[in-house]
PDB file of N, CA, C and O in Angstrom:
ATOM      1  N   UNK A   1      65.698 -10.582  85.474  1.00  0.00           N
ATOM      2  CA  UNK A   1      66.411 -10.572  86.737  1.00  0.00           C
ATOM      3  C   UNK A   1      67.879 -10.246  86.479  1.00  0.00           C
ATOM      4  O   UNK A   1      68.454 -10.719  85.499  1.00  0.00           O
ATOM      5  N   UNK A   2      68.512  -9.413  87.382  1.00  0.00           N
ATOM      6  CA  UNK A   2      70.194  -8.993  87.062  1.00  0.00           C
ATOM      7  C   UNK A   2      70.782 -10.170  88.186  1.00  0.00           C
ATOM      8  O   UNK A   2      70.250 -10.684  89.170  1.00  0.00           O
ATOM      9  N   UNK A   3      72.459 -10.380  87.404  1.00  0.00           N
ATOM     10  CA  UNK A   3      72.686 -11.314  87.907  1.00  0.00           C
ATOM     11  C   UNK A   3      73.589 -11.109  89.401  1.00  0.00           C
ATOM     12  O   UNK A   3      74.110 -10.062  89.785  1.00  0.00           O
ATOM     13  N   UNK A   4      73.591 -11.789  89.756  1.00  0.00           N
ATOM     14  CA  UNK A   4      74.167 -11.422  91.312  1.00  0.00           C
ATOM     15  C   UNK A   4      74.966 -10.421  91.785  1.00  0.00           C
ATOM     16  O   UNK A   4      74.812  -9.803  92.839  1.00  0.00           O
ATOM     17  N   UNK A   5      76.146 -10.234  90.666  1.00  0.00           N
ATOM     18  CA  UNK A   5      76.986  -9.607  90.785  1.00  0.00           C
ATOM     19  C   UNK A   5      76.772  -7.890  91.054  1.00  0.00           C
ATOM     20  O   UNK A   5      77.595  -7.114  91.541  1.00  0.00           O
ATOM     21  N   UNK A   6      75.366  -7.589  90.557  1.00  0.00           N
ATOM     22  CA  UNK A   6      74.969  -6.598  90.467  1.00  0.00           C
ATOM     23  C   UNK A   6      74.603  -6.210  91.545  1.00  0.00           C
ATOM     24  O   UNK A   6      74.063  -7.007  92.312  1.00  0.00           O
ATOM     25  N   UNK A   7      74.801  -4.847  91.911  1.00  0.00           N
ATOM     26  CA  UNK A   7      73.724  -4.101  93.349  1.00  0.00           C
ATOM     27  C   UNK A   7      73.120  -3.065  92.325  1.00  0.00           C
ATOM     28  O   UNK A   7      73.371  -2.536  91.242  1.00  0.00           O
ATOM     29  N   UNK A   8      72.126  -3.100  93.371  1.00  0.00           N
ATOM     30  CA  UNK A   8      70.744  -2.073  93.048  1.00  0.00           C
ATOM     31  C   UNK A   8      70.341  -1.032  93.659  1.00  0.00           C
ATOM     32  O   UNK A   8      70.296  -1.308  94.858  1.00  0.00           O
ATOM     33  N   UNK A   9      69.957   0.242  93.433  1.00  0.00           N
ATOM     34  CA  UNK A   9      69.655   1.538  94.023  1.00  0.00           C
ATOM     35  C   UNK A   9      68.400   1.993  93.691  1.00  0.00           C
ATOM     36  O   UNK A   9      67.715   1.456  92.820  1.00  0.00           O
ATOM     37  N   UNK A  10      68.132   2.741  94.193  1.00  0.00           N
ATOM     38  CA  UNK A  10      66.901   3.557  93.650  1.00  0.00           C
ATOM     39  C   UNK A  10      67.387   5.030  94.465  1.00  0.00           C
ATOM     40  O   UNK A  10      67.654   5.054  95.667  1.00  0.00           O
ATOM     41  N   UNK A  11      67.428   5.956  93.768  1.00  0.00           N
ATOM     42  CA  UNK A  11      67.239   7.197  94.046  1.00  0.00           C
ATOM     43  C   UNK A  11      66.168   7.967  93.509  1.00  0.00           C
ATOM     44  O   UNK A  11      65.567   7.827  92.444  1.00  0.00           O
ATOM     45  N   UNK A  12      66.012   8.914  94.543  1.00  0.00           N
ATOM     46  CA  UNK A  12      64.768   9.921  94.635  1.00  0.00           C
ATOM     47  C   UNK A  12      65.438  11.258  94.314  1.00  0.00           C
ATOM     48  O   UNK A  12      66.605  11.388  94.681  1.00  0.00           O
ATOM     49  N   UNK A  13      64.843  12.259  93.677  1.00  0.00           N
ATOM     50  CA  UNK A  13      65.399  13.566  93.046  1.00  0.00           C
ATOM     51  C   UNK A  13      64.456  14.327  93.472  1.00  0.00           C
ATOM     52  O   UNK A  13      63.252  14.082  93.533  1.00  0.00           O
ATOM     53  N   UNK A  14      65.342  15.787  93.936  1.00  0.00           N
ATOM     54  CA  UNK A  14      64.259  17.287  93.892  1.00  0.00           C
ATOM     55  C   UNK A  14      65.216  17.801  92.723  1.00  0.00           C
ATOM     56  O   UNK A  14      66.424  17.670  92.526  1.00  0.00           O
ATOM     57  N   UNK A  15      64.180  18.444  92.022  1.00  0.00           N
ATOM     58  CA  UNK A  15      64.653  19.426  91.119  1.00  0.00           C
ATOM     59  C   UNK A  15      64.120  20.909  91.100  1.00  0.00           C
ATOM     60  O   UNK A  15      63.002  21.232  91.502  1.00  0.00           O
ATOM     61  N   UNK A  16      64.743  21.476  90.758  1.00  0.00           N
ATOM     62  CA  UNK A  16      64.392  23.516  90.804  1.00  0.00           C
ATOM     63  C   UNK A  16      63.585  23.315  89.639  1.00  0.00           C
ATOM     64  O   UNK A  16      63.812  22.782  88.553  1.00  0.00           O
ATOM     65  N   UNK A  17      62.433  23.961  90.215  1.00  0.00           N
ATOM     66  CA  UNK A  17      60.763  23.984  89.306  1.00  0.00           C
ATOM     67  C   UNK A  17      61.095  24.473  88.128  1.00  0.00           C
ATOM     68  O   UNK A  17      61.800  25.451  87.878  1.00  0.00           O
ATOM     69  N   UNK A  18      60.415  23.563  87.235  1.00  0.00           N
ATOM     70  CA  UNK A  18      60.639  23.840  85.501  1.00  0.00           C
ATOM     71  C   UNK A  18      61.429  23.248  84.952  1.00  0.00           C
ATOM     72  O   UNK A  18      61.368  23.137  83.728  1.00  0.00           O
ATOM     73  N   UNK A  19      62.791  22.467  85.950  1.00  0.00           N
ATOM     74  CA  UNK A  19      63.752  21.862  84.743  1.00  0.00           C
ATOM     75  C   UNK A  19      63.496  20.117  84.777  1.00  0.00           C
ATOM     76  O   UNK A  19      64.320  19.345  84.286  1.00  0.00           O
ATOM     77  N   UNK A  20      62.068  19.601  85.517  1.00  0.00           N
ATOM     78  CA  UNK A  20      62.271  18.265  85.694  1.00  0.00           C
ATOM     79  C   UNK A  20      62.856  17.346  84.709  1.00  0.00           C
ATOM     80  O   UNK A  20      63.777  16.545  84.872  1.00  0.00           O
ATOM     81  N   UNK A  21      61.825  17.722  83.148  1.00  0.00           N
ATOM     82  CA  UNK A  21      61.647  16.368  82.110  1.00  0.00           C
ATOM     83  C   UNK A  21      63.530  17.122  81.129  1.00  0.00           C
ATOM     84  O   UNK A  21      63.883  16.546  80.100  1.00  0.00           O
ATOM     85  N   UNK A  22      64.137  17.957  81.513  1.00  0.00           N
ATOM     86  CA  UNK A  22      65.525  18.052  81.353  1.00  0.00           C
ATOM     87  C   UNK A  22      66.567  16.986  82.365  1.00  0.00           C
ATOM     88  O   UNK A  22      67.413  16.159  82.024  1.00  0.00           O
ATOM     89  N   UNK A  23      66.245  17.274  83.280  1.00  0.00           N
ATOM     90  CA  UNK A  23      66.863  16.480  84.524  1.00  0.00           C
ATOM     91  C   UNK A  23      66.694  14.883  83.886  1.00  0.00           C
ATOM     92  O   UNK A  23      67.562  14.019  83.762  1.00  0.00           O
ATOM     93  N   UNK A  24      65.631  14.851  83.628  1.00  0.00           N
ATOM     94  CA  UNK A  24      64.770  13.406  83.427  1.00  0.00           C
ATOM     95  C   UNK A  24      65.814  12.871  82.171  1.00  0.00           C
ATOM     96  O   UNK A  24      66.693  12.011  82.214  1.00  0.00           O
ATOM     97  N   UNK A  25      65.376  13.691  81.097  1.00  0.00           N
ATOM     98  CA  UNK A  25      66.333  13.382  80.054  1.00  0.00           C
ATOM     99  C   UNK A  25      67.580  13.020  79.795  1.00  0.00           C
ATOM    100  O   UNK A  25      67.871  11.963  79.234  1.00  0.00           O
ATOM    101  N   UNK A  26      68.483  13.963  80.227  1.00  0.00           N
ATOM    102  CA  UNK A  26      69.843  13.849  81.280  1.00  0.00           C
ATOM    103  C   UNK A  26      69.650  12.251  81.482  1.00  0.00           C
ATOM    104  O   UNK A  26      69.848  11.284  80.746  1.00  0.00           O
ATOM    105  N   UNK A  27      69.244  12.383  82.616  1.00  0.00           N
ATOM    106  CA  UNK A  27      69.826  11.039  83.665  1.00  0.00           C
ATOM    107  C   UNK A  27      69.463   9.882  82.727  1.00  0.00           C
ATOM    108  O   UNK A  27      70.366   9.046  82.751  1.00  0.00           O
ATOM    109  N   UNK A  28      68.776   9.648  82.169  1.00  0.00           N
ATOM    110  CA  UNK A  28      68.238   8.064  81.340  1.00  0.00           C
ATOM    111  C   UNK A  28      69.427   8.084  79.727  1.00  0.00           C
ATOM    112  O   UNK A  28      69.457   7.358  78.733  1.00  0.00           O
ATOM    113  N   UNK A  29      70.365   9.438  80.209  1.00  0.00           N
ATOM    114  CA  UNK A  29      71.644   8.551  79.217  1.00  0.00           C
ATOM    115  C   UNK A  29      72.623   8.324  79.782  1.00  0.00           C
ATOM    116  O   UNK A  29      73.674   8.067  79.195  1.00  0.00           O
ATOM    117  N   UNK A  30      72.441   8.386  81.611  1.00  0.00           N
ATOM    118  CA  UNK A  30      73.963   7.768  82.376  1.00  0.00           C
ATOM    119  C   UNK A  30      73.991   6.364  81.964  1.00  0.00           C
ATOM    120  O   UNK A  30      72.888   5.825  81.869  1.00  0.00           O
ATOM    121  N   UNK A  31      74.890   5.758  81.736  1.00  0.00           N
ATOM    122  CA  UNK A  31      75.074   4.361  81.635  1.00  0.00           C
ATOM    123  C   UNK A  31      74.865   3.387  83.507  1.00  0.00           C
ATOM    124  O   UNK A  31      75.325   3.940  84.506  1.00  0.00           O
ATOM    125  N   UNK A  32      74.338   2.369  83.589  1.00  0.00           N
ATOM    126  CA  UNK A  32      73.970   2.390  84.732  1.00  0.00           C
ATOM    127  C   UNK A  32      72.361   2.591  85.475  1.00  0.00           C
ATOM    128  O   UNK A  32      71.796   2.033  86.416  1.00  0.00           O
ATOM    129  N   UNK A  33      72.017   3.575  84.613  1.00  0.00           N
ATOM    130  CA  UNK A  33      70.420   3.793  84.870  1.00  0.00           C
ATOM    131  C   UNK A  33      69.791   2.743  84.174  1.00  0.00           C
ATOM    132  O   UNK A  33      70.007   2.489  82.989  1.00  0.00           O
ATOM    133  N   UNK A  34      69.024   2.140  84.896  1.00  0.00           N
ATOM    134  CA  UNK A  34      68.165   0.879  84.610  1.00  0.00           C
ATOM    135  C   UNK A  34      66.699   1.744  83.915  1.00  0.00           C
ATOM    136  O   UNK A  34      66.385   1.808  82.727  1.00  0.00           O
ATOM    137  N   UNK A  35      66.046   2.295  85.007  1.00  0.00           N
ATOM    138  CA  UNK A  35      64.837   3.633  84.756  1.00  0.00           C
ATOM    139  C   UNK A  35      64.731   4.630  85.147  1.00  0.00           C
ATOM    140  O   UNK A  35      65.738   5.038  85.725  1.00  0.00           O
ATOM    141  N   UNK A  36      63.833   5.354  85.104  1.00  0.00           N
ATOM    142  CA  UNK A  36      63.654   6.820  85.607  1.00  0.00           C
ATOM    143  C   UNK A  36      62.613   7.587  85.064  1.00  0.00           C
ATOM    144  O   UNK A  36      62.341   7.815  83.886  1.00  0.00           O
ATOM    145  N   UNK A  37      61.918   8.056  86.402  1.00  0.00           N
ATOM    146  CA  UNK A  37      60.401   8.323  85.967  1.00  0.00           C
ATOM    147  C   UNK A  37      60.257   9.776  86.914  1.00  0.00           C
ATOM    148  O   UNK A  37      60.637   9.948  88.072  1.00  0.00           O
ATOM    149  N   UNK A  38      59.703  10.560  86.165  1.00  0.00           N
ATOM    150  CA  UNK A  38      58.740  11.754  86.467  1.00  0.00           C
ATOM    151  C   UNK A  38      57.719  11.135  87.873  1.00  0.00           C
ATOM    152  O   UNK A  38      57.091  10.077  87.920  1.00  0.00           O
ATOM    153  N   UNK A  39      57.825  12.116  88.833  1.00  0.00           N
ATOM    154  CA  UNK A  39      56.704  11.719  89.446  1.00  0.00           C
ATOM    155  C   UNK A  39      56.300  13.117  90.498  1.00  0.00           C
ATOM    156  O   UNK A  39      56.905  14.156  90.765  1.00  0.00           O
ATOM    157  N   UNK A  40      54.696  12.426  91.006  1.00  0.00           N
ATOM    158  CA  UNK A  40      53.951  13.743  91.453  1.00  0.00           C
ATOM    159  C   UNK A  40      54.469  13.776  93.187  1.00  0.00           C
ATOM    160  O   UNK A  40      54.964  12.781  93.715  1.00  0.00           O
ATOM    161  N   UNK A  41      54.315  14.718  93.717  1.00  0.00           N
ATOM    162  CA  UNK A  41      54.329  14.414  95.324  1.00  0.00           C
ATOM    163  C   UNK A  41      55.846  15.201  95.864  1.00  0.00           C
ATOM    164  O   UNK A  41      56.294  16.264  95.435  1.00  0.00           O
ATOM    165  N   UNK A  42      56.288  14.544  96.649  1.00  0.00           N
ATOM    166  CA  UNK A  42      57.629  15.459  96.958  1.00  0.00           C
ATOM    167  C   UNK A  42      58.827  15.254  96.613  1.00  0.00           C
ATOM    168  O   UNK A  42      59.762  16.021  96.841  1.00  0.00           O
ATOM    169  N   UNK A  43      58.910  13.803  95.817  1.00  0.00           N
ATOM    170  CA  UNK A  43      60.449  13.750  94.839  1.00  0.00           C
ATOM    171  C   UNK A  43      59.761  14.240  93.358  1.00  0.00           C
ATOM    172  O   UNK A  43      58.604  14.076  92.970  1.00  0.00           O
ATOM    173  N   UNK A  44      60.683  14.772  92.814  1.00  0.00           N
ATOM    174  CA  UNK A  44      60.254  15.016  91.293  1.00  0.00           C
ATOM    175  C   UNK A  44      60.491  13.586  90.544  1.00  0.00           C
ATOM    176  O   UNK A  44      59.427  13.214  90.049  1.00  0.00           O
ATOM    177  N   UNK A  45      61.601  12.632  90.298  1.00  0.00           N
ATOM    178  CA  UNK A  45      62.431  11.779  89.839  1.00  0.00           C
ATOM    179  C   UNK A  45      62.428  10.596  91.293  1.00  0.00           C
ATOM    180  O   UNK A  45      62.666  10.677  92.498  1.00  0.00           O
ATOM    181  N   UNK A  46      61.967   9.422  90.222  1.00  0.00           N
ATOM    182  CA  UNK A  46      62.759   8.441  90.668  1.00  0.00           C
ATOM    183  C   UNK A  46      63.664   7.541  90.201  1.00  0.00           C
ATOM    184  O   UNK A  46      63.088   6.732  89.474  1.00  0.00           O
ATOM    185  N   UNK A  47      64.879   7.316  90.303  1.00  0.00           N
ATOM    186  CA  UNK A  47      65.790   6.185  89.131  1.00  0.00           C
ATOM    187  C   UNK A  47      66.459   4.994  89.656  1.00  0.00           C
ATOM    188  O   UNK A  47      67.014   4.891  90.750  1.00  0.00           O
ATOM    189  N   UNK A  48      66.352   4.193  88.833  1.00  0.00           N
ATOM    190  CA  UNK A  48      66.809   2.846  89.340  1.00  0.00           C
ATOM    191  C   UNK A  48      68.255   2.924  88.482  1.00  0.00           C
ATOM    192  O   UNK A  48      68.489   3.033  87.278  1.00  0.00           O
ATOM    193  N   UNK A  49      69.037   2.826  89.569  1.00  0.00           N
ATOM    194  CA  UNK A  49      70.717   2.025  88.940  1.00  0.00           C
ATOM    195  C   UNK A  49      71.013   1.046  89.340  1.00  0.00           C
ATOM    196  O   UNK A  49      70.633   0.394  90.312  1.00  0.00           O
ATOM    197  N   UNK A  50      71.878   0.854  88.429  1.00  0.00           N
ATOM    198  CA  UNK A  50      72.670  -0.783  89.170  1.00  0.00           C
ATOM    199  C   UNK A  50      74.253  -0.862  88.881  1.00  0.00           C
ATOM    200  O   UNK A  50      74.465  -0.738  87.675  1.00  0.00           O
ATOM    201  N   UNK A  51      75.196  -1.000  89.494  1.00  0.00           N
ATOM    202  CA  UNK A  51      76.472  -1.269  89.503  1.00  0.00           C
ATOM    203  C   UNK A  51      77.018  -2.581  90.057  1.00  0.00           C
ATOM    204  O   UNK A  51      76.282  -3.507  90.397  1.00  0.00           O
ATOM    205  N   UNK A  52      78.600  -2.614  90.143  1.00  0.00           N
ATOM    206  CA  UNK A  52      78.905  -3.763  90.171  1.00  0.00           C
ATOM    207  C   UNK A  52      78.972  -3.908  91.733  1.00  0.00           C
ATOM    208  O   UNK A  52      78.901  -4.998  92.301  1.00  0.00           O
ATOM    209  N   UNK A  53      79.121  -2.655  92.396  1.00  0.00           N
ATOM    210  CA  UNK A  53      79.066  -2.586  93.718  1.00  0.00           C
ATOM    211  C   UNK A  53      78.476  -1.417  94.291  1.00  0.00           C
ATOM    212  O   UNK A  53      77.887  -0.674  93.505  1.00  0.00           O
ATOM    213  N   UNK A  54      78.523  -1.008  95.861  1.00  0.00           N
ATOM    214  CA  UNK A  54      77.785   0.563  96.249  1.00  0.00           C
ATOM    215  C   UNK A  54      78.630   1.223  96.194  1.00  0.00           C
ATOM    216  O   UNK A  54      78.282   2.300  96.679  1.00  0.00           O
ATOM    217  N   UNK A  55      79.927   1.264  95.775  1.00  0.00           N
ATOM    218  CA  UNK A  55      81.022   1.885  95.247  1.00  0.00           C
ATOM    219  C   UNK A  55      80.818   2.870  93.864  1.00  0.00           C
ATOM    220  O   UNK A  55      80.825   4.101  93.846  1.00  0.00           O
ATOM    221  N   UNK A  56      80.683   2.183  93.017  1.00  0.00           N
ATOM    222  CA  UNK A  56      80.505   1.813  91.747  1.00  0.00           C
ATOM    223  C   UNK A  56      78.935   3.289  91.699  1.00  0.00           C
ATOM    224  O   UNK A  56      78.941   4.314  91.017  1.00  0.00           O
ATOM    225  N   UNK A  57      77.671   2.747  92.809  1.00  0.00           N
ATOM    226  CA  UNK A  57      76.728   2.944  92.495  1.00  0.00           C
ATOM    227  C   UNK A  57      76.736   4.309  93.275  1.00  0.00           C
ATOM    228  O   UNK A  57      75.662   4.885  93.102  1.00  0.00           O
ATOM    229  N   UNK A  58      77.734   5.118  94.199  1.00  0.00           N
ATOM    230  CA  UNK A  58      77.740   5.814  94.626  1.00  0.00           C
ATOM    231  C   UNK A  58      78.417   6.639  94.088  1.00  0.00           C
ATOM    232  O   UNK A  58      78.066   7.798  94.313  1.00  0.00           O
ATOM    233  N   UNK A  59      79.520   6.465  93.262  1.00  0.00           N
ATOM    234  CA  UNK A  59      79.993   7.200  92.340  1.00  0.00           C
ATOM    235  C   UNK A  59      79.429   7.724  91.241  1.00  0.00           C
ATOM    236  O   UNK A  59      79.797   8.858  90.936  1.00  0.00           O
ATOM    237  N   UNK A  60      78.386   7.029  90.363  1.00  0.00           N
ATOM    238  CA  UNK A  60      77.662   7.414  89.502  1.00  0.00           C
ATOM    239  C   UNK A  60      76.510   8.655  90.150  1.00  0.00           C
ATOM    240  O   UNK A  60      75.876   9.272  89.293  1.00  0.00           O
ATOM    241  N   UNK A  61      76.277   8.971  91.477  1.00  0.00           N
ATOM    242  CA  UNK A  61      75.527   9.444  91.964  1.00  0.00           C
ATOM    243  C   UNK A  61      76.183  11.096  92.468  1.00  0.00           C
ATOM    244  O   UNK A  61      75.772  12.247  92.323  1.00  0.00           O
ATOM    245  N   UNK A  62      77.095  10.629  92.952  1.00  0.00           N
ATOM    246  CA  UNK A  62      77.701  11.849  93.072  1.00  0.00           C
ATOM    247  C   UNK A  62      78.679  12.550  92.108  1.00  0.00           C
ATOM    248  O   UNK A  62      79.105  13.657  92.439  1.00  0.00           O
ATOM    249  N   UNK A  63      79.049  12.025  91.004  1.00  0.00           N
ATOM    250  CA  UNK A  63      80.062  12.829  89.889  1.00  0.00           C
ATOM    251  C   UNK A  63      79.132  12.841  88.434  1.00  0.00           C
ATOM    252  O   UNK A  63      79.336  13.522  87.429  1.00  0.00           O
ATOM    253  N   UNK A  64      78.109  11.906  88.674  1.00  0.00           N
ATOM    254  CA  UNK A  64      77.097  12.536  87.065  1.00  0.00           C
ATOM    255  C   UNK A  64      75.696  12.392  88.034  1.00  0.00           C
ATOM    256  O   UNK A  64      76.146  12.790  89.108  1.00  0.00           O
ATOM    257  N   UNK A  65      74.716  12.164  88.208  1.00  0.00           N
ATOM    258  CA  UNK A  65      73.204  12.658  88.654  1.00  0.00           C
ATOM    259  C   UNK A  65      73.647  13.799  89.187  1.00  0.00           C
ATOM    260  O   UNK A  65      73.592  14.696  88.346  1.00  0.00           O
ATOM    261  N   UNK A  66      74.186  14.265  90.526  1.00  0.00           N
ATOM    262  CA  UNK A  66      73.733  15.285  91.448  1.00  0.00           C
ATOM    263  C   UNK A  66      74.703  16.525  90.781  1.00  0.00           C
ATOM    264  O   UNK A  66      74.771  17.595  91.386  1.00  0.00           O
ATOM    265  N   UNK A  67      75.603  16.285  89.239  1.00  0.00           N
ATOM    266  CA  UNK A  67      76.168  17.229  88.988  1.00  0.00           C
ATOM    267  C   UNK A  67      74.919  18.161  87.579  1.00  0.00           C
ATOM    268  O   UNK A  67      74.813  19.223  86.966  1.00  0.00           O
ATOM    269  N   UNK A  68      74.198  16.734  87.750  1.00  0.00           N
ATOM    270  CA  UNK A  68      73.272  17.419  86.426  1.00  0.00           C
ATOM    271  C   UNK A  68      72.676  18.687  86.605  1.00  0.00           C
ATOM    272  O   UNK A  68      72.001  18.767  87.631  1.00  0.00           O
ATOM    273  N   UNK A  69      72.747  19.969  85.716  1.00  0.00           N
ATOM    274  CA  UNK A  69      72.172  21.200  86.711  1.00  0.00           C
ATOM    275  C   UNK A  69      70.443  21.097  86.555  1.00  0.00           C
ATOM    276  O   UNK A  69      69.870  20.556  85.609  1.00  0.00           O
ATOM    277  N   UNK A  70      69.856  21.682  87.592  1.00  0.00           N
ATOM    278  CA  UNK A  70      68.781  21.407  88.053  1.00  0.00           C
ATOM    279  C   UNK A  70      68.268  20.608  88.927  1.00  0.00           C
ATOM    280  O   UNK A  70      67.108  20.490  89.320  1.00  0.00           O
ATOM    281  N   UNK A  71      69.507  19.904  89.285  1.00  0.00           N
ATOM    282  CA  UNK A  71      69.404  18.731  90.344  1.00  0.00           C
ATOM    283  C   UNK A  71      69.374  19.432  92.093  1.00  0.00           C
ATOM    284  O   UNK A  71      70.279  20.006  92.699  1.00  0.00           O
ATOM    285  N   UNK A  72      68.574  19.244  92.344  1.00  0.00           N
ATOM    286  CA  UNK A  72      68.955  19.861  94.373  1.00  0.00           C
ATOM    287  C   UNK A  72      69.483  19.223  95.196  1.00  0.00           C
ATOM    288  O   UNK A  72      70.543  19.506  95.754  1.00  0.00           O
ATOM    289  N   UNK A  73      68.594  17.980  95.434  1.00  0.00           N
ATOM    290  CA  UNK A  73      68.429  16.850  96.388  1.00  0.00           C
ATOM    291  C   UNK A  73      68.203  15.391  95.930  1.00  0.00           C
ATOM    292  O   UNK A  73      67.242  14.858  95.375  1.00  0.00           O
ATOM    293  N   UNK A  74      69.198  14.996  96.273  1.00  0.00           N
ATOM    294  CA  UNK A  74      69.019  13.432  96.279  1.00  0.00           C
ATOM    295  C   UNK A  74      68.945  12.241  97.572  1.00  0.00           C
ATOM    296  O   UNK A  74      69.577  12.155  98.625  1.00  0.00           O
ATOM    297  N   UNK A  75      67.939  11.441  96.999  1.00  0.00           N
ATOM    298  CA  UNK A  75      68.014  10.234  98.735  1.00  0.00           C
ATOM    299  C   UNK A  75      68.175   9.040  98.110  1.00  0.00           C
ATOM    300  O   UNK A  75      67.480   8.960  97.097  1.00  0.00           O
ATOM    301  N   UNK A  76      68.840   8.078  98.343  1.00  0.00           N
ATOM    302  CA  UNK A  76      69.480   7.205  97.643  1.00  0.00           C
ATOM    303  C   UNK A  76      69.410   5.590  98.691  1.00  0.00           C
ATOM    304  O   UNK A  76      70.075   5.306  99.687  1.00  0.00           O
ATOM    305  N   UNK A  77      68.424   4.843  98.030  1.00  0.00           N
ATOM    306  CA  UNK A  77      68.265   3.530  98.801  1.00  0.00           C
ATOM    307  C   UNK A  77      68.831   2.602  97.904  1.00  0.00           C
ATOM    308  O   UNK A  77      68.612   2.460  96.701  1.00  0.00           O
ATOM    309  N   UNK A  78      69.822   1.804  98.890  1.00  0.00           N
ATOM    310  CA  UNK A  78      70.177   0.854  98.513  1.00  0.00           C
ATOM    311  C   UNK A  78      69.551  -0.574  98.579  1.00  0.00           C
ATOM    312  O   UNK A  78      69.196  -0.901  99.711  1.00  0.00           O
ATOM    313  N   UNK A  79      69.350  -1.474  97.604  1.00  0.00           N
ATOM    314  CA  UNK A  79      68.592  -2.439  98.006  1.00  0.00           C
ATOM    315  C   UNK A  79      69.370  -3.628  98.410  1.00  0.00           C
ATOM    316  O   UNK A  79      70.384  -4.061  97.863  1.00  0.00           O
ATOM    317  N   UNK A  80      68.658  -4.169  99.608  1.00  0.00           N
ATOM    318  CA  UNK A  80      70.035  -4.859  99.973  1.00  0.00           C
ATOM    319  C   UNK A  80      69.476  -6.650  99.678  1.00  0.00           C
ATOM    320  O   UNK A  80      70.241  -7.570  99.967  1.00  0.00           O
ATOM    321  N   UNK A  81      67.879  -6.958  99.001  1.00  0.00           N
ATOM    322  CA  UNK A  81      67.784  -8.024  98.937  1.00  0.00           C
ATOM    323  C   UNK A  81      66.917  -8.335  98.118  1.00  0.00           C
ATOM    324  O   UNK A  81      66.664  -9.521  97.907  1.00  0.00           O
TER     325      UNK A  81
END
């Protein structure tokens, strides 16, 4: 269990066909990424972060994930409990 202080995300990824398990690779050395998994259906990627706030967790999202190339689309849930 993370301790309070922490917030939690999960984002969903499209990636441009062929570069997923690059994308994949990439993202599981941001600091912050808890996991991140390959998956079938209409996100390619799903990853769990956690920061100290949605500050914190929104920044990691927009200046390293969505700059990774191969990245398209991201949807980004915050968990609020």
């Amino acid at each position: 269990m993370h301790e309070q202080s922490q917030n939690i995300a999960y984002v969903l990824i499209n990636c441009e066909i062929g570069k997923e398990k690059d994308v994949l690779e990439q993202i599981r050395n941001i600091p912050g990424v808890i996991e991140a998994h390959l998956l079938y259906g209409v996100y390619d990627i799903i990853v769990k972060v956690t920061g100290k706030d949605n500050v914190e967790i929104r920044e990691m999202i927009l200046t390293k994930i969505r700059r990774i190339p191969g990245v398209k689309r991201t949807l980004t849930m915050p968990v609020v409990e």
